[in-house]
C-alpha positions, 0 to 999 in steps of 0.5 A: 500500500503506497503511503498517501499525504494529507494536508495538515493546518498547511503542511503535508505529512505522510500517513504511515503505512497501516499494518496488515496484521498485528497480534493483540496484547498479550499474544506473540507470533510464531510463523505457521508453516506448510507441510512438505511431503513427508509431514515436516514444516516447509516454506514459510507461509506470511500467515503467522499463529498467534500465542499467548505468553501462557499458551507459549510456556507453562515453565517461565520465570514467573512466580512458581506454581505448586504443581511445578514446586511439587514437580521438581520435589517429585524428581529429586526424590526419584532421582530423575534429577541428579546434580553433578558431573555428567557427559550428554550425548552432545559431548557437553559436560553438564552440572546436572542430568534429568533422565525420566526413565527412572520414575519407576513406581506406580506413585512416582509414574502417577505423580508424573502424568499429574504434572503433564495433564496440569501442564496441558490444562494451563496452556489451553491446548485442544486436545483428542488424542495424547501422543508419546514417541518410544520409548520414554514417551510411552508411559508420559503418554500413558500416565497423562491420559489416565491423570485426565480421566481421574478429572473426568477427561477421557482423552485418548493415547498413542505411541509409535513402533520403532517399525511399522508393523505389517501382520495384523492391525498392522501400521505404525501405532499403538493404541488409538490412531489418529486421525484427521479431525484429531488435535494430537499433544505429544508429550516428551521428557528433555528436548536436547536436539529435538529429533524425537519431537520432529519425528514424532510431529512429522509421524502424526502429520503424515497420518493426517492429524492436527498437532496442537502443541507439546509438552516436555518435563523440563527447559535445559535452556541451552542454546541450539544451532544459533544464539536461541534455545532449542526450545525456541528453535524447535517451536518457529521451526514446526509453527508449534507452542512448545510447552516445558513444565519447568525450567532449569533455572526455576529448578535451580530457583526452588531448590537453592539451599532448600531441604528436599528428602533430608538434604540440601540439593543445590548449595551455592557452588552447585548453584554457581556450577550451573549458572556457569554452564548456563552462561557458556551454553545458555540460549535465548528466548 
């Protein structure tokens, strides 16, 4: 639209240009991408998604909510999270270490899906069908799904074979399959690379269904291929509102000098080791 003039008590001004879209208050745009034909996004499309900062996170620097308190407690106990000296697969070497395989009782696994559906329900996301990517993303899946139904919410759930199956049923599912007209929630443990997320999106895409958003336990907040975290990145590159329970820094935040099972979890070296790795390997928002 070309700028137009108008006269003014004598004097000529140019009237701006008037912006073709503009999110409300309160709501930040993420670029809504096209699929390519194997279910990943494509080309950028000038349509943009428009979330709210509450649908973009549930895990953010605010104040603390008592689920995200109860959480991190829940992952101290059962040693999901340990702090000390740990090598990743990315070959980094970390303070600290979060590994949801080992929420191995009933209460523990119960306590998890808890966490997961409270997470779900605050950031609004539509949901028909709950999604976890094998293995570690089958008993999220699982425990989120029943967490609902004790709610009164029967949502349905899924996972995908390593292999699609060719006997049988067959196919590349277990559990309800989704799809077209179902809005899928894949739920996952720690985003590193981000490869089972995009896996798990490009399966879900492909097989026709809508995914609304995901959901992961907790926000390393390191920086991925640019300056942004990987959360960030992940999030624009699929057009997706990416969902972490809890950030590492408001782990950090709720266990310094706190008792947690008898003893202090983070001490102020422990605290500092962390801000250090975060500061050489942090990314931003």
């Amino acid at each position: 639209m070309h700028r137009r003039t108008v006269l003014l008590q004598g004097r000529v001004r140019l009237k701006p240009k008037r912006m073709k879209f503009a999110p409300r208050a309160g709501l930040r745009m993420v670029p809504r991408l096209s699929k390519n034909k194997n279910g990943l996004g494509g080309r950028r499309r000038s349509q943009r998604c428009c979330f709210s900062d509450e649908q973009l996170a549930c895990g953010t620097s605010r104040a603390m909510q008592p689920y995200q308190q109860q959480f991190i407690e829940l992952m101290v106990r059962h040693e999901v999270l340990r702090f000390g000296d740990f090598t990743l697969k990315s070959g980094r070497r970390s303070p600290y270490f979060v590994n949801a395989g080992q929420f191995g009782t009933g209460a523990a696994i119960a306590g998890l899906g808890d966490a997961y559906a409270t997470c779900l329900e605050k950031s609004e996301l539509a949901c028909d069908l709950i999604f976890g990517p094998s293995y570690k993303g089958v008993p999220l899946a699982v425990s989120t799904a029943c967490a609902l139904a004790s709610r009164g919410r029967d949502v349905p759930f899924c996972f995908d074979r390593k292999e699609a199956k060719d006997h049988g049923e067959g196919g590349w599912f277990v559990g309800t399959k989704p799809q077209p007209s179902m809005r899928v929630v894949l739920v996952d443990d720690v985003i590193t690379s981000g490869r089972s997320v995009r896996e798990g999106v490009a399966l879900l895409r492909k097989a026709g269904a809508e995914v609304s958003g995901v959901i992961i336990a907790v926000d390393r907040q390191e920086r991925g291929q640019s300056s942004r975290t990987t959360l960030v990145e992940l999030r624009d590159e699929l057009g997706l509102p990416v969902h972490p329970i809890v950030t590492i820094r408001q782990v950090v935040q709720a266990l310094h000098g706190r008792e947690v099972a008898g003893h202090i979890v983070v001490d102020d070296a422990r605290r500092q080791a962390i801000e250090a790795y975060l500061a050489a390997h942090g990314g931003t928002d």
